[in-house]
C-alpha positions in Angstrom: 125.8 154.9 -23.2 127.0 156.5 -20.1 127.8 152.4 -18.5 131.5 154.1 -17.4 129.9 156.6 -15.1 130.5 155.5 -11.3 128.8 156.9 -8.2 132.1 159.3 -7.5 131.7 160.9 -10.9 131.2 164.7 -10.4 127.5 165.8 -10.8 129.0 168.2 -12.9 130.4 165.8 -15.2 127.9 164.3 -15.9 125.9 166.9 -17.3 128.5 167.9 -19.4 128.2 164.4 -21.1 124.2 164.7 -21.4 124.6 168.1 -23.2 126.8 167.0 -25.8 124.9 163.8 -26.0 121.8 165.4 -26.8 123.9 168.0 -29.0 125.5 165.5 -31.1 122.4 163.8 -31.7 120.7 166.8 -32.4 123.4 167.2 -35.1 122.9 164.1 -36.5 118.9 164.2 -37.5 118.8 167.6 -38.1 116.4 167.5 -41.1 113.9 169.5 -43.2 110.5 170.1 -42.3 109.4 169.0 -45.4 110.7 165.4 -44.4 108.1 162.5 -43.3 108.9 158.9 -41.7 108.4 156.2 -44.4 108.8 152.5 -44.2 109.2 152.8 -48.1 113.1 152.1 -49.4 114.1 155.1 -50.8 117.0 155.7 -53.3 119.6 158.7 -53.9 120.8 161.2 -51.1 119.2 159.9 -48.0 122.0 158.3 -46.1 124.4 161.1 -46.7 121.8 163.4 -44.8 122.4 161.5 -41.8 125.0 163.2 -41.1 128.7 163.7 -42.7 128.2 160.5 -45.1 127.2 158.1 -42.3 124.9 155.7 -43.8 122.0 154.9 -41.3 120.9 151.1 -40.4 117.7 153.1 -39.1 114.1 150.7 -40.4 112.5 154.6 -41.6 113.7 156.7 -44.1 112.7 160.0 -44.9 110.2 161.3 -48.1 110.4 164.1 -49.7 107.3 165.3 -50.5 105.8 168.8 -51.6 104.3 171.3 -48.9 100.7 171.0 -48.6 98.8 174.2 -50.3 95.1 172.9 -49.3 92.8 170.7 -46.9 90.7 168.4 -48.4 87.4 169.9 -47.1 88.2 173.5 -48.2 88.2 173.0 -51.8 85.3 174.3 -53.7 84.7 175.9 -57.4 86.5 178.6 -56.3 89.9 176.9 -56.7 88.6 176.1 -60.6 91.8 175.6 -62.3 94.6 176.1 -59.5 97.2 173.4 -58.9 97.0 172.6 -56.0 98.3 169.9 -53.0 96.8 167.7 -50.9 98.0 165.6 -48.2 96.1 162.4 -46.4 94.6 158.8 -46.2 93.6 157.5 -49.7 90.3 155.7 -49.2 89.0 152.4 -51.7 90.1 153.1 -54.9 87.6 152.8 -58.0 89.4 151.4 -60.8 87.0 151.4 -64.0 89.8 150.9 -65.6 93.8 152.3 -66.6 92.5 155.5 -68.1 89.7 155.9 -65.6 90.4 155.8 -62.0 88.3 157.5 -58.4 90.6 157.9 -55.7 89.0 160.0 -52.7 91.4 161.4 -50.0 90.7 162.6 -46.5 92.0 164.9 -43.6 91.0 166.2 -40.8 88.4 168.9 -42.8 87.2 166.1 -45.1 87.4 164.3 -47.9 88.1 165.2 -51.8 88.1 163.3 -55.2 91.2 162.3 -57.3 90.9 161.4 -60.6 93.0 160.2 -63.3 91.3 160.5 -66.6 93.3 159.6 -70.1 91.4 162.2 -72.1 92.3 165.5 -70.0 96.3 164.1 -70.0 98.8 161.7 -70.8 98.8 158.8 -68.3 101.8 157.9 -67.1 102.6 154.3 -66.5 104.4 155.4 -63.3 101.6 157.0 -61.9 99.3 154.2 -63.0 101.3 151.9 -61.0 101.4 153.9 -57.9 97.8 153.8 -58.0 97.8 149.7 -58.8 99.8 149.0 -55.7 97.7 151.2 -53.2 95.7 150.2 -50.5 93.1 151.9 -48.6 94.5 154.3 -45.6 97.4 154.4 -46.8 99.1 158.1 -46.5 99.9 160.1 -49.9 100.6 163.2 -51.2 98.5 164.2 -54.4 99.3 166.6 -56.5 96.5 168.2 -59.2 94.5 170.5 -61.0 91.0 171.4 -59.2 88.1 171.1 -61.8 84.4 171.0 -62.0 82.4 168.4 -62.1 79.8 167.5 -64.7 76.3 168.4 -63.7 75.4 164.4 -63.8 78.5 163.7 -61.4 77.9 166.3 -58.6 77.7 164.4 -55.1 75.6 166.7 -53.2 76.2 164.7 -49.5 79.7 165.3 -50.1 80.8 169.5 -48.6 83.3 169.4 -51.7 81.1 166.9 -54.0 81.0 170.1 -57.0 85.1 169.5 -58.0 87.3 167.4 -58.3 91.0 167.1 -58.6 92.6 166.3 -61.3 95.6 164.1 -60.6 99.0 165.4 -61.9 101.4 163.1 -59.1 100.8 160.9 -56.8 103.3 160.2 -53.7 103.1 157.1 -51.2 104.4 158.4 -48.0 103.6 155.2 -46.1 101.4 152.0 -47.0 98.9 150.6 -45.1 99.0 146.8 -45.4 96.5 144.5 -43.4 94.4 146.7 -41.3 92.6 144.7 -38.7 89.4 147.0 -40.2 88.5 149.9 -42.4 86.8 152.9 -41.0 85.1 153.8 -43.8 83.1 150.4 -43.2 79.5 150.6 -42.2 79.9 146.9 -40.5 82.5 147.8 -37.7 84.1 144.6 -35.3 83.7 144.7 -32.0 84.5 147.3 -29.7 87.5 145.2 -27.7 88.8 145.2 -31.7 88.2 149.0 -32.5 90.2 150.0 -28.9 93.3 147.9 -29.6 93.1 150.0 -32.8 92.2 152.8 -31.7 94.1 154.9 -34.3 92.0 153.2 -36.6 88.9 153.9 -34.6 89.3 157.5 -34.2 89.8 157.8 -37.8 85.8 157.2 -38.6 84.1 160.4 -39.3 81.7 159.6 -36.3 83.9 160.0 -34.4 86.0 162.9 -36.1 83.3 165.0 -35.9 82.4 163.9 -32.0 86.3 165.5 -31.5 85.6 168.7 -33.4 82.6 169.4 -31.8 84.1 168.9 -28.7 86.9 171.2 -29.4 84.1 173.9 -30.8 82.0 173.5 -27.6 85.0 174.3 -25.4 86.3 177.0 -27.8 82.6 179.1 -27.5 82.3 178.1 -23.6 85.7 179.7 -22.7 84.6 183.0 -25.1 80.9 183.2 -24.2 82.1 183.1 -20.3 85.0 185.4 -21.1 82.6 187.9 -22.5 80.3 188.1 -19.5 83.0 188.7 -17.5 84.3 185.6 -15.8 87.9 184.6 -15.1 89.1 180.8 -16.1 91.3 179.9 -13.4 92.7 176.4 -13.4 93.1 174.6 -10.5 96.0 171.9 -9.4 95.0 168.0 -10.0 96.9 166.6 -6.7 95.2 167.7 -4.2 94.3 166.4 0.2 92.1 163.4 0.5 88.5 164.8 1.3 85.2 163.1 2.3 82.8 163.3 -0.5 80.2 161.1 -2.0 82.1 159.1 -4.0 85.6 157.1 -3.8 88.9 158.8 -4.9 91.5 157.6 -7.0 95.1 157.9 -4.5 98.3 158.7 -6.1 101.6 157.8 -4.1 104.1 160.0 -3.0 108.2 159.7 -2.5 107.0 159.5 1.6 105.9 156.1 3.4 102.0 156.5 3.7 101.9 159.9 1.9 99.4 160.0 -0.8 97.6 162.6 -2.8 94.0 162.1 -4.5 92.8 163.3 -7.6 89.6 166.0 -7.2 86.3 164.7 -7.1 85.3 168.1 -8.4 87.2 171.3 -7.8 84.6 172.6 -5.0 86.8 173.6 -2.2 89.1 175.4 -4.5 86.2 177.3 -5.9 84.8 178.3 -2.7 88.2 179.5 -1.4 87.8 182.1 -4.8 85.0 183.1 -4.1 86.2 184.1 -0.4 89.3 185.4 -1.9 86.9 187.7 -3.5 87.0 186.2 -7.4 83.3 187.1 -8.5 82.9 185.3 -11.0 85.3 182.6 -12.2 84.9 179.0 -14.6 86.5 176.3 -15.6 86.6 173.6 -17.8 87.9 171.0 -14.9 88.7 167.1 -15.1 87.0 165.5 -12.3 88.0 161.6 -11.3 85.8 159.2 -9.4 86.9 155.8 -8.2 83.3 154.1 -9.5 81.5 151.6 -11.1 80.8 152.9 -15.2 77.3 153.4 -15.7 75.6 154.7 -18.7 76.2 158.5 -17.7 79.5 158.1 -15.5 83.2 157.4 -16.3 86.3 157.4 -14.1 86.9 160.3 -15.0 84.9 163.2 -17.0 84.9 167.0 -17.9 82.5 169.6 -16.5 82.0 173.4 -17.3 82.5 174.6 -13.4 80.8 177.6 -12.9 81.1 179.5 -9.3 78.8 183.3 -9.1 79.1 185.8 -6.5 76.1 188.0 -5.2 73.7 186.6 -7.7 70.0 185.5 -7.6 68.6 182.7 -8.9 67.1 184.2 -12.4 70.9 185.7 -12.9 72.2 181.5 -13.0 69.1 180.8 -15.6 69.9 183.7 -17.8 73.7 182.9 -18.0 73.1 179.4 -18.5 70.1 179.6 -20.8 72.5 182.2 -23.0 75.2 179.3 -23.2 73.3 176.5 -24.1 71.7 179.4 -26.9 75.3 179.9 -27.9 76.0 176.4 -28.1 73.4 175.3 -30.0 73.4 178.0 -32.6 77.0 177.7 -33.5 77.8 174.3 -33.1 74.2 172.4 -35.0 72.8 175.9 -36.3 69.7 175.5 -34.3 68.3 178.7 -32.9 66.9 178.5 -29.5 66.1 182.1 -29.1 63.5 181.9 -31.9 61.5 178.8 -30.3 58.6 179.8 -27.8 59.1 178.0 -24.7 62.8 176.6 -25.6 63.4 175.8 -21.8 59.9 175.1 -20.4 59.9 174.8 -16.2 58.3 173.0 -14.0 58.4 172.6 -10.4 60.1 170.0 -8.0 57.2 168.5 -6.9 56.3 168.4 -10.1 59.5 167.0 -11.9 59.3 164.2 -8.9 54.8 163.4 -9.6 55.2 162.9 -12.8 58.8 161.5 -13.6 59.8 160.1 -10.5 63.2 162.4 -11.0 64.5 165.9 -10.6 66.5 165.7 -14.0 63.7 164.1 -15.9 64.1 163.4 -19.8 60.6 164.5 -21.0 61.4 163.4 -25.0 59.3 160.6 -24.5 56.3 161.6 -22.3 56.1 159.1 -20.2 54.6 160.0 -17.3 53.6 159.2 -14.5 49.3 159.6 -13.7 47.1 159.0 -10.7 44.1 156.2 -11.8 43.1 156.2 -8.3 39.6 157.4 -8.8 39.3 154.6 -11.5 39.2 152.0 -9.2 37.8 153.8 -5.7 35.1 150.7 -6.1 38.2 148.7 -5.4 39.8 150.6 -3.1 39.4 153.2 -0.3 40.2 156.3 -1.7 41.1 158.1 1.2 44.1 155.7 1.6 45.1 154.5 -1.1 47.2 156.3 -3.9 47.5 153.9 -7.3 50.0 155.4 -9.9 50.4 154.2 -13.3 52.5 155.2 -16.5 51.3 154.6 -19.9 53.6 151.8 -22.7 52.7 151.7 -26.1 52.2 148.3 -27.1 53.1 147.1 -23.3 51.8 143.7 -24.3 54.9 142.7 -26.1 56.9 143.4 -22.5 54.7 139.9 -21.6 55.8 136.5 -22.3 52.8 134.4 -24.1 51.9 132.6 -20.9 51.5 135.7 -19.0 49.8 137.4 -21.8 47.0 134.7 -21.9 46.7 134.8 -18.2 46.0 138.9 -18.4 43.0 137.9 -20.4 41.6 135.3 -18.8 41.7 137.7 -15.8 40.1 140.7 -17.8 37.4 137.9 -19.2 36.3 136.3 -15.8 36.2 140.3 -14.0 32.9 141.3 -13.9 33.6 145.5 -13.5 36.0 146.1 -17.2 37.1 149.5 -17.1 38.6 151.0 -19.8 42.0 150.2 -17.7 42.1 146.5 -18.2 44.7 145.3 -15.5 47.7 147.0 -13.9 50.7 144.7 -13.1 53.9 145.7 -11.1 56.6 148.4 -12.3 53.9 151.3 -12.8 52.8 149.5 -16.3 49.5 149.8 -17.3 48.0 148.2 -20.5 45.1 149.6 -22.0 42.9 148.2 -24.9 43.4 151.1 -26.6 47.3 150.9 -27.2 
């Protein structure tokens, strides 16, 4: 656009001829809100709102559509008998046949039932071919009357499975033609598939709700903190190389061997708070870490940061016990304070005899036991320590061969304890498992 503009052109200039770029172009899609991209050809007054009669060559046009009154998830039989609409991704369409047809349609809240039943109106053979031609995900615009459901139809797995809408219009603001995959399947392709299409992906309720809960959980951390008195100070991203226990990612600068890196963790910018005399300050802080991805560690990752001034220990398990109570009670209902023991404790030197950790995952109870005095006719007690931990049905962990060799060994010993043979990796199998 601007190919005429030479190096000797005033700076000035120029920017005059940006603004009124920008201005007339403003000028020229100025359009309602109520307007939506669509791939569909549509008729009548389109290309004269382009823009003084100027008929567009553009591959979208704009819909019309009516304003959304509801979400999907919020209906209930409260709205009995209001008309209302709804806005979304139709899902498969149940076609019993043309006076009988189940259309459900999601949003971000959930998911609601259209119907189009001959007996409660007249069908109209426009709306019945709307519905012929549509394909799962693609995006409509309902528009209905909100009844109840028979007691024999009522979908109690479904938040608004008591109604269900009855459809008055139906609008096809863009079709979805072959998707690689449907969310709503149970059988999903591989994950190399699902990231290409990640739109498509991010649209399964797994993961919907993984995204809303993750937005609640931020939401009560920032008020739970806020309320005990803690500031949220955010902290800049480019920030001087420093050694830490992990590599950094680098990020070039317009200066020859000038680089920033991206924080391991904000921990020298909360320690200068605290000296600046911030007692108590948070943050919900992106850290990045040039690693290898292992089961619990990404590039790069969110953490609540937490930094306390003049406290004690018992003043960190308080506040910490009082989120994680918050957490859980609003977020999966589950109330922590009424549970004895909800965050049992145990020592270091305990965590370490009988998990071999310091963050050990006790769900399982596997731990760790001393058998030495099992075997002190085998062994000197006084110098020997012989650890074992406990798998049920640790036989299967054998191939066949080494199976039938652990009991020729336990046939041919002439001491059997109840501890039958111990093999390497702290496994012990036991006849009684």
């Amino acid at each position: 656009m601007f190919s005429h503009l030479r190096h000797g052109v005033n700076s000035l200039r120029i920017n005059t001829l940006l603004r009124n770029s920008v201005q007339h172009r403003a000028n020229v899609t100025r359009i309602s809100l109520l307007r939506t991209y669509s791939s569909l050809t549509q008729s009548g007054k389109n290309g004269l709102e382009m823009g003084q009669g100027e008929k567009s060559n553009h591959p979208f046009q704009y819909v019309d559509h009516p304003r959304r009154t509801h979400m999907c998830g919020d209906l209930g039989t409260h709205n009995e008998g209001d008309t209302i609409t709804l806005c979304g991704w139709a899902q498969n369409i149940r076609k019993f046949s043309d006076t009988l047809v189940f259309l459900p349609i999601r949003d971000m809240s959930g998911t609601a039932q259209l119907v189009l039943r001959a007996s409660t109106q007249e069908v109209n053979p426009q709306l019945q071919e709307k519905l012929t031609g549509l394909s799962s995900e693609s995006i409509i615009c309902a528009t209905g009357v909100v009844r109840k459901r028979p007691l024999e139809t009522i979908n109690k797995k479904l938040k608004t499975g008591e109604i269900e809408v009855e459809l008055i219009d139906i609008q096809i603001l863009n079709k979805a033609d072959n998707l690689p995959f449907l969310p709503s399947n149970s059988k999903l392709p591989s994950e190399e598939v699902r990231l290409k299409y990640r739109y498509l992906d991010l649209r399964r309720e797994a993961l919907l709700t993984n995204i809303q809960k993750r937005s609640q959980v931020t939401w009560l951390t920032r008020d739970y903190l806020n309320h005990q008195g803690f500031l949220e100070i955010e902290t800049p991203i480019l920030f001087k190389s420093t050694p830490e226990g992990a590599r950094e990612f680098l990020v070039p600068t317009r200066n020859k061997d000038m680089f920033y890196a991206l924080p391991q963790s904000p921990q020298q910018y909360k320690q200068l708070l605290i000296a600046s005399g911030v007692d108590k300050y948070f943050q919900i802080a992106r850290c990045f870490r040039d690693e290898d991805l292992r089961a619990d560690r990404q590039p790069e990752f969110t953490q609540i940061d937490i930094e306390m001034a003049f406290v004690q220990p018992q003043d960190i398990k308080n506040l910490i016990e009082g989120l994680v109570c918050t957490l859980w009670n609003h977020v999966d209902g589950v109330d922590l304070k009424a549970k004895p023991n909800a965050f049992p404790r145990i020592s270091y030197y305990e965590a370490m005899s009988k998990y071999g950790s310091d963050k050990p995952d006790t769900r399982f109870a596997m731990e760790i036991n001393d058998v030495t005095s099992k075997f002190e006719d085998h062994f000197n007690k006084e110098h020997t320590l012989i650890e074992a931990m406990v798998v049920k049905n640790g036989t299967s962990l054998f191939s066949s061969k080494e199976g039938k060799e652990i009991e020729k060994m336990m046939k041919t010993s002439d001491n059997v304890t109840p501890f039958h043979f111990i093999v390497e990796k702290y496994i012990l199998v036991t006849s009684e498992l």
